[in-house]
Legacy VTK file of the C-alpha trace (Angstrom):
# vtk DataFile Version 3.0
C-alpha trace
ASCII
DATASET POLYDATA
POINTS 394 float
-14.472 -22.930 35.992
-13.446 -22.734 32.649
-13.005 -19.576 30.213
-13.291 -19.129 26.342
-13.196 -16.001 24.435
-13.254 -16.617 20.551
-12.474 -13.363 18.276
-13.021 -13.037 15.068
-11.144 -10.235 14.262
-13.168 -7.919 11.883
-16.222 -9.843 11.743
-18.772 -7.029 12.588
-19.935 -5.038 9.764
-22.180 -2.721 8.235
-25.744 -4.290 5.991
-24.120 -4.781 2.450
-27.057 -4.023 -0.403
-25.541 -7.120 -2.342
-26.851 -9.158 0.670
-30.547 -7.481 0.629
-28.988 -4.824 3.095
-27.592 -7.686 5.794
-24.532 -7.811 7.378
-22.221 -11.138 6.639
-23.302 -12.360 10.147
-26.965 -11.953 9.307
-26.550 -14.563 6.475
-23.998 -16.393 7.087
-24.441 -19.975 8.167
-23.544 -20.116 11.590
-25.532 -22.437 14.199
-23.278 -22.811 16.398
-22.632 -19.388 16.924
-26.549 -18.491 17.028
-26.606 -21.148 20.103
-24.818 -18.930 22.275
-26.863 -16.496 21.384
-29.806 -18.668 21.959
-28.512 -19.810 25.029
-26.997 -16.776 26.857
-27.323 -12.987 27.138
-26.244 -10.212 24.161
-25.492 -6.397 24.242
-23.009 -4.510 22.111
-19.695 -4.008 23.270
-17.535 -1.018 23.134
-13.676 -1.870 22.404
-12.667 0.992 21.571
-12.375 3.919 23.886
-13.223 7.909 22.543
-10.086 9.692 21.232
-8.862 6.351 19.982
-7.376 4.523 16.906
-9.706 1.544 16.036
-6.761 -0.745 15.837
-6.500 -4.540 16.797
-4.032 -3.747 19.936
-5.999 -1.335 21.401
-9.447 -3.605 20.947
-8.155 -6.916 21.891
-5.975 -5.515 25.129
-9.463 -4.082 26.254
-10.690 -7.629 25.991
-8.369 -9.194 27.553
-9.487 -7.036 30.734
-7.150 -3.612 30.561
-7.892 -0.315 30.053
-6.469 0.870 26.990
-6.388 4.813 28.623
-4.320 3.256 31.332
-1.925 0.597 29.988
-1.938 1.057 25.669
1.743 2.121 24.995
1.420 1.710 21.181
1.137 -1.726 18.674
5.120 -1.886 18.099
6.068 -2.868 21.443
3.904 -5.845 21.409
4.937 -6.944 18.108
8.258 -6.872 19.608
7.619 -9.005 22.468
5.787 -11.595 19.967
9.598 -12.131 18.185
11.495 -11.961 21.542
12.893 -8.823 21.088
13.864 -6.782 24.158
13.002 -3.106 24.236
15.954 -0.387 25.847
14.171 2.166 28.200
14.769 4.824 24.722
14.002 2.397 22.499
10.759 3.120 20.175
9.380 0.121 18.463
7.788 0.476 15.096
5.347 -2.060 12.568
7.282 -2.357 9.383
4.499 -2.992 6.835
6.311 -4.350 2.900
3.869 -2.900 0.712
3.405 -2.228 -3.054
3.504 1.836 -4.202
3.048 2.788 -8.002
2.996 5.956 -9.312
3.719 7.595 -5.707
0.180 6.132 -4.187
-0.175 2.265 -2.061
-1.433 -0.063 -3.763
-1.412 -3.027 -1.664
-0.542 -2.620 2.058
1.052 -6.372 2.431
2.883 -6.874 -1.122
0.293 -9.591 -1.726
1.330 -11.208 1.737
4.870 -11.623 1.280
6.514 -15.111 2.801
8.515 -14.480 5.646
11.134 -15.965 3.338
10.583 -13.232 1.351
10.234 -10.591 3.896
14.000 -11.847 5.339
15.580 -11.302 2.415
14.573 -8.370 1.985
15.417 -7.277 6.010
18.940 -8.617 5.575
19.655 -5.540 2.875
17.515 -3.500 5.092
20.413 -3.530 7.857
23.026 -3.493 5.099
21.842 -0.119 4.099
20.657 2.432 7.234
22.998 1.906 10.213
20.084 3.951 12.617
18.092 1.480 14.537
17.633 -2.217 13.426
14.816 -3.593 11.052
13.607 -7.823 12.223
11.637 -10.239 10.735
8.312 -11.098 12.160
5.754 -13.177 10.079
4.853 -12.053 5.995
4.281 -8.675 5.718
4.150 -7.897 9.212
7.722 -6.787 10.229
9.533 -4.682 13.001
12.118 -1.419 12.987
13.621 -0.594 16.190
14.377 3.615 16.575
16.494 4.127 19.169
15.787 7.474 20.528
12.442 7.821 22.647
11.626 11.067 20.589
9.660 8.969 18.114
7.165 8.780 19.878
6.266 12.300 19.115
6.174 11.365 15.477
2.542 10.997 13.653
2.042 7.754 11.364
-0.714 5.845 9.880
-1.925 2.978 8.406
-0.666 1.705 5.429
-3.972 -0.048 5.066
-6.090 3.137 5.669
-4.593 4.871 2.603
-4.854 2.714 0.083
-4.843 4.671 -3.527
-3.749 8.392 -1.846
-0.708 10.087 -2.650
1.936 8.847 -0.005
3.582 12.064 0.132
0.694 13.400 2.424
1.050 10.568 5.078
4.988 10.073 5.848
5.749 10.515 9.128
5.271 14.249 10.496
5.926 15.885 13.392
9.489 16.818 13.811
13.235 16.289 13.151
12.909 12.917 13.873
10.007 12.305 11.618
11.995 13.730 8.904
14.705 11.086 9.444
11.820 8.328 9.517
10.464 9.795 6.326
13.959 9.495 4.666
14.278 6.042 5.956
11.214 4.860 4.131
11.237 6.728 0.726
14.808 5.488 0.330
13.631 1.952 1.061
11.883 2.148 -2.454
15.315 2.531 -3.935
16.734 -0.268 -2.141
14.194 -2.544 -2.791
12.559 -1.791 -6.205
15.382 -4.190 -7.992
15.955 -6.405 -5.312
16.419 -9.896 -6.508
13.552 -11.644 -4.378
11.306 -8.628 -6.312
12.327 -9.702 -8.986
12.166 -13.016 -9.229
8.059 -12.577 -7.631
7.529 -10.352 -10.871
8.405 -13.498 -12.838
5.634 -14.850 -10.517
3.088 -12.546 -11.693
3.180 -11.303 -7.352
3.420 -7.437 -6.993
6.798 -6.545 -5.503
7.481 -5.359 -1.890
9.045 -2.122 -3.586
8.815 0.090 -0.124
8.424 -0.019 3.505
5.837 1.446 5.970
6.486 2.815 9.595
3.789 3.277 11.917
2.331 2.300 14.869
5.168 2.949 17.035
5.488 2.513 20.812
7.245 2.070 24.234
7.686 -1.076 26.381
4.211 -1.177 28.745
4.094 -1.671 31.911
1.006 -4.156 33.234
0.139 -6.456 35.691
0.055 -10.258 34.396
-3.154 -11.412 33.708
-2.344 -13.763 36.561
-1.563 -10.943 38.662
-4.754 -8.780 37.937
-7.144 -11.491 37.656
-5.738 -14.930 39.218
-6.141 -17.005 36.048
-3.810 -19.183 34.015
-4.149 -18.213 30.534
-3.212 -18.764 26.969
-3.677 -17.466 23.380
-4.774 -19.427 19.953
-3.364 -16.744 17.371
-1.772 -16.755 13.859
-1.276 -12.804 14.774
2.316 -11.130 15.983
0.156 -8.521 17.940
-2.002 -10.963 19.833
1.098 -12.838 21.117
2.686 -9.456 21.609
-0.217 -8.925 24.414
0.191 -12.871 25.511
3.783 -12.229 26.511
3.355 -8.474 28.218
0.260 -10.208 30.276
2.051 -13.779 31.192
0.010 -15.802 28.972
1.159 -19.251 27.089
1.224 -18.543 23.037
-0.025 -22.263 22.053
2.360 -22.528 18.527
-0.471 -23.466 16.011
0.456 -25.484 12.862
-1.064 -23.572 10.252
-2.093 -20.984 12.083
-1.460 -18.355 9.344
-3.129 -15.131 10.413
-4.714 -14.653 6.914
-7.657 -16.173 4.841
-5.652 -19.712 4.932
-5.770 -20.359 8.168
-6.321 -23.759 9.782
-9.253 -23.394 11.560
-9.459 -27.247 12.687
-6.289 -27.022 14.303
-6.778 -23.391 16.164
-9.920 -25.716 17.768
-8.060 -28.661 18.281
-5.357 -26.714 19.900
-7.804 -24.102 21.814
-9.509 -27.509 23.054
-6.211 -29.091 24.134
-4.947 -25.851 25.919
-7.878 -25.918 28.127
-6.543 -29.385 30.285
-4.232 -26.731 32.090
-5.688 -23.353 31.707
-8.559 -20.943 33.679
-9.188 -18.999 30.122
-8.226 -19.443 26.405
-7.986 -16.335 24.105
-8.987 -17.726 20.505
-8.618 -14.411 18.089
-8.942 -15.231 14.163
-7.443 -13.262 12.007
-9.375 -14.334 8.632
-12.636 -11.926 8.863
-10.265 -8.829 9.358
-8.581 -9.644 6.299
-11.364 -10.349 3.931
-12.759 -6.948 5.275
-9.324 -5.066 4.186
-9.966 -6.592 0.611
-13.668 -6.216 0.062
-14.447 -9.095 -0.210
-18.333 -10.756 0.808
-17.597 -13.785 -0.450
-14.593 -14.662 1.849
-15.687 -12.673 5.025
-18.716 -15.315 4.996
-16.627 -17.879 4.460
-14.104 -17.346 7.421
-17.730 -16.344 9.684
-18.703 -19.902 8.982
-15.122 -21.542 9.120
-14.978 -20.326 12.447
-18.682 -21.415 13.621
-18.138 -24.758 12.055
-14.341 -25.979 12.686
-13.779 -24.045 16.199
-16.838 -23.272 17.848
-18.776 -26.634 17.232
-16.029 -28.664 18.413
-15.742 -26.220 21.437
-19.326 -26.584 22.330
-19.187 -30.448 22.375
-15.936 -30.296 24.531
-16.550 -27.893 27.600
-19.814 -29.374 28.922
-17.147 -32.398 29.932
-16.180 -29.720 32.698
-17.950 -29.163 35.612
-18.914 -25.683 34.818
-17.847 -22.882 31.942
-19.036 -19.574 30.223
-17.827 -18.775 26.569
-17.484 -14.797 25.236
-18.291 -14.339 21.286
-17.202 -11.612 19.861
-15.441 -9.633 17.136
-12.562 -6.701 18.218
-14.331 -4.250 16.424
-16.036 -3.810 12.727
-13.688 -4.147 9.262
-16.776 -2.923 6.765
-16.913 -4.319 3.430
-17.462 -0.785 1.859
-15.325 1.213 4.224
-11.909 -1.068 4.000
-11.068 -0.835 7.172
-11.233 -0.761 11.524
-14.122 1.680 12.626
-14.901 2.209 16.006
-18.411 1.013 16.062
-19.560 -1.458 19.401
-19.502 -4.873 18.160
-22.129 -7.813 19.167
-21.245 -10.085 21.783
-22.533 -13.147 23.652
-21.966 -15.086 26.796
-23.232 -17.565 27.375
-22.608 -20.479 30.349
-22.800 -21.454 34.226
-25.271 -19.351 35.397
-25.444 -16.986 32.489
-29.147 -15.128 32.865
-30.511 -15.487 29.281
-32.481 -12.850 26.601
-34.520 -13.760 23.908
-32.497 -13.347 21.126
-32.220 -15.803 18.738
-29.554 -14.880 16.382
-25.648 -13.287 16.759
-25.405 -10.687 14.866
-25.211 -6.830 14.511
-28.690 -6.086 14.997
-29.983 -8.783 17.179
-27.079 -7.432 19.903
-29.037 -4.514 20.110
-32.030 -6.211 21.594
-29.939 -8.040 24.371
-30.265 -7.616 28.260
-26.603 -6.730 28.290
-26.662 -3.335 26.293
-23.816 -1.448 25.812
-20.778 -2.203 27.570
-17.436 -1.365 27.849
-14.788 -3.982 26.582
-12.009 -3.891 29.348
-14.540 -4.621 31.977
-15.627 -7.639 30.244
-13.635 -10.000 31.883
-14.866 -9.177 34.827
-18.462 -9.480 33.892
-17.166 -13.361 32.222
-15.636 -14.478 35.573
-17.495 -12.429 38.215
-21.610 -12.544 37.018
LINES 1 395
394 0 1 2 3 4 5 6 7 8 9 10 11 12 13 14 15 16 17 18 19 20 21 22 23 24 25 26 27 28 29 30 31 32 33 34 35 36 37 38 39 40 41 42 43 44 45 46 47 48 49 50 51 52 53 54 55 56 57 58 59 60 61 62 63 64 65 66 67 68 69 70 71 72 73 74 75 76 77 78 79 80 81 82 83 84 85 86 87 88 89 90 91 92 93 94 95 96 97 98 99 100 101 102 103 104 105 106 107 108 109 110 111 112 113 114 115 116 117 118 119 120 121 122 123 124 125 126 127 128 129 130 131 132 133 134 135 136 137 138 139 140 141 142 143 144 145 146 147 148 149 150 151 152 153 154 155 156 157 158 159 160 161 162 163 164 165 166 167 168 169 170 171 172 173 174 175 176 177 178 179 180 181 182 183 184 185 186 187 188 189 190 191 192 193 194 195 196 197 198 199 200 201 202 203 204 205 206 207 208 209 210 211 212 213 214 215 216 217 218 219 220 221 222 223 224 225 226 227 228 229 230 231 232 233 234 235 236 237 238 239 240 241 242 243 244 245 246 247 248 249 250 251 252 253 254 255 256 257 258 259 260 261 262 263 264 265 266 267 268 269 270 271 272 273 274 275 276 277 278 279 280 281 282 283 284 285 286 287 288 289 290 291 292 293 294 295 296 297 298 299 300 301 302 303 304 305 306 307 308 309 310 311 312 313 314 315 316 317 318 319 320 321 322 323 324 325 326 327 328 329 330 331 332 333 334 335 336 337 338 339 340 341 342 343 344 345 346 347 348 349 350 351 352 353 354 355 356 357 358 359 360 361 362 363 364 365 366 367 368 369 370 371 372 373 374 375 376 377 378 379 380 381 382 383 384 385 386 387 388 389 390 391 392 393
């Protein structure tokens, strides 16, 4: 038996009135997507347990079959693991967001997606400057400071992206001496940075500059069972996304290196198939998560989230469809990691549609994927860390 779960990161949302009150699944061109619906069984699915952030780690760890309650350590640590960087039993791992702040307030929360070029440049002075800890390079704006003392984690951060506009000086790190330090760290990165050459010469570019840094997110290493372990299958991730491979390495999985795989709006879908399709000769399950849907959600923008809906219906899950009937037998998961809204900006915590169909897959009679046709489904509501079970085990 063969396994696919395809992500799109983000892609649930709310009905938009520009789109007669429907939801950028509800009219966005996507046949391919609507035949697993057609063709299998639908409910909502909860990734995100109560008293949780409605992140990315803590949704797609569910769906990769563990309890977030039990095993979620924080999203640092598996950015970490993604760049090969070991963690010290003290050693607190932090996100290092380059963003844009004017007049004391974010106003972009990836400095217009930095190169990692860019973004090393700007590391290098970085570790120059503070001698606590050590700041590395992951991919564009998405970065990594290591703190080593294990107090951190008592420390309260957000978002960058979930404070765009506000007055910063309300959402540096609290909670303590060591928070105070933290704090420190990052308004004095605006100093550092705010003339650095490479921000200068992207002025000249007409690109905002990466003026500041953003800590948050921080964690210690987990502790997990492979997914081999837990649930006897050879696996392997399709991802343009630090955090996704972050998860791949804690649970034993194979990262597939993607050309083009960008984690943003740019993405090369056709490959991320071609690859996904590849990686299946020598694998029980395939973890496809695109990043593109997420993004366009962060920015507001209809036009794109539709785009990347259809992108990924068209250039990953058509070609997928036509490939696994060539095995004897294989059920496929559809689903998003939870919603990005147009109008809200960012994660909520909502149950997202999702579809299986496949071998022995009892179906429903709904005819569409989407927000509202999930509803209908025989599946109901279901919790996302036992969905792997439900995938191999129904």
């Amino acid at each position: 038996m063969k396994y696919v779960i395809l992500i799109g990161d983000g892609m649930a949302d709310y009905p938009i009135p520009e789109l007669g009150d429907k939801t950028p699944l509800q009219v966005a061109e996507k046949p391919n997507m609507d035949q697993v619906a057609k063709e299998g069984a639908n409910g909502l699915l909860k990734t995100i347990p109560n008293d949780m952030e409605p992140g990315s780690d803590v949704a797609n760890l569910a769906i990769m079959g563990y309890n977030p309650k039990k095993y979620y350590t924080g999203r640092g640590p598996l950015e970490a693991a993604s760049i090969g960087v070991e963690l010290k039993e003290d050693d607190i791992a932090f996100r290092c967001n380059f963003i844009t702040v004017h007049d004391g307030r974010i106003i972009d929360f990836n400095a217009n997606h930095i190169s990692t070029s860019e973004s090393s440049e700007l590391i290098k002075t970085l570790n120059e400057h503070f001698k606590i800890g050590k700041f590395y390079t992951g991919i564009s704006y998405r970065n990594l400071y290591i703190y080593p003392d294990k107090r951190a984690l008592k420390v309260k951060t957000k978002p960058p992206h979930d404070i765009i506009g506000e007055p910063i000086e309300y959402h540096l790190p609290s909670n303590g001496e060591t928070a105070k330090k933290l704090k420190q760290i990052i308004t004095e990165s605006h100093r550092i940075l705010k003339d650095h050459p490479t921000n200068i010469e992207r002025s000249k570019r007409g690109k905002l500059p990466a003026n500041m840094i953003w800590l948050w997110g921080q964690g210690q290493k987990p502790r997990m069972e492979t997914l081999k372990e837990k649930y006897g299958l050879k696996g392997a991730t399709i991802t343009g996304v630090d955090l996704i491979k972050g998860l791949g390495v804690y649970l034993g999985l194979d990262n597939i290196n993607v050309p083009g795989a960008t984690g943003y709006l740019d993405t090369d879908y056709k490959a991320k198939g071609k690859y996904a399709i590849k990686a299946l000769q020598d694998h029980d399950i395939i973890f496809i998560h695109v990043e593109a849907p997420d993004e366009a959600g962060h920015a507001g923008d209809i036009k794109e989230k539709i785009k990347a809906i259809e992108n990924i219906d068209s250039k990953i899950l058509g070609p997928l469809l036509d490939e696994l009937p060539s095995y004897n037998s294989f059920r496929l998961a559809l689903l998003a990691d939870h919603p990005t809204p147009i109008k809200v900006g960012t994660h909520t915590p909502d149950p997202v549609p999702y579809a299986i169909c496949g071998e022995n897959v009892k179906k429903d009679n709904i005819r569409s994927y989407d927000e509202e046709s999930a509803k209908k489904g025989r599946l109901g509501i279901s919790v996302a860390w036992k969905l792997l079970n439900k995938l191999i085990g129904s």
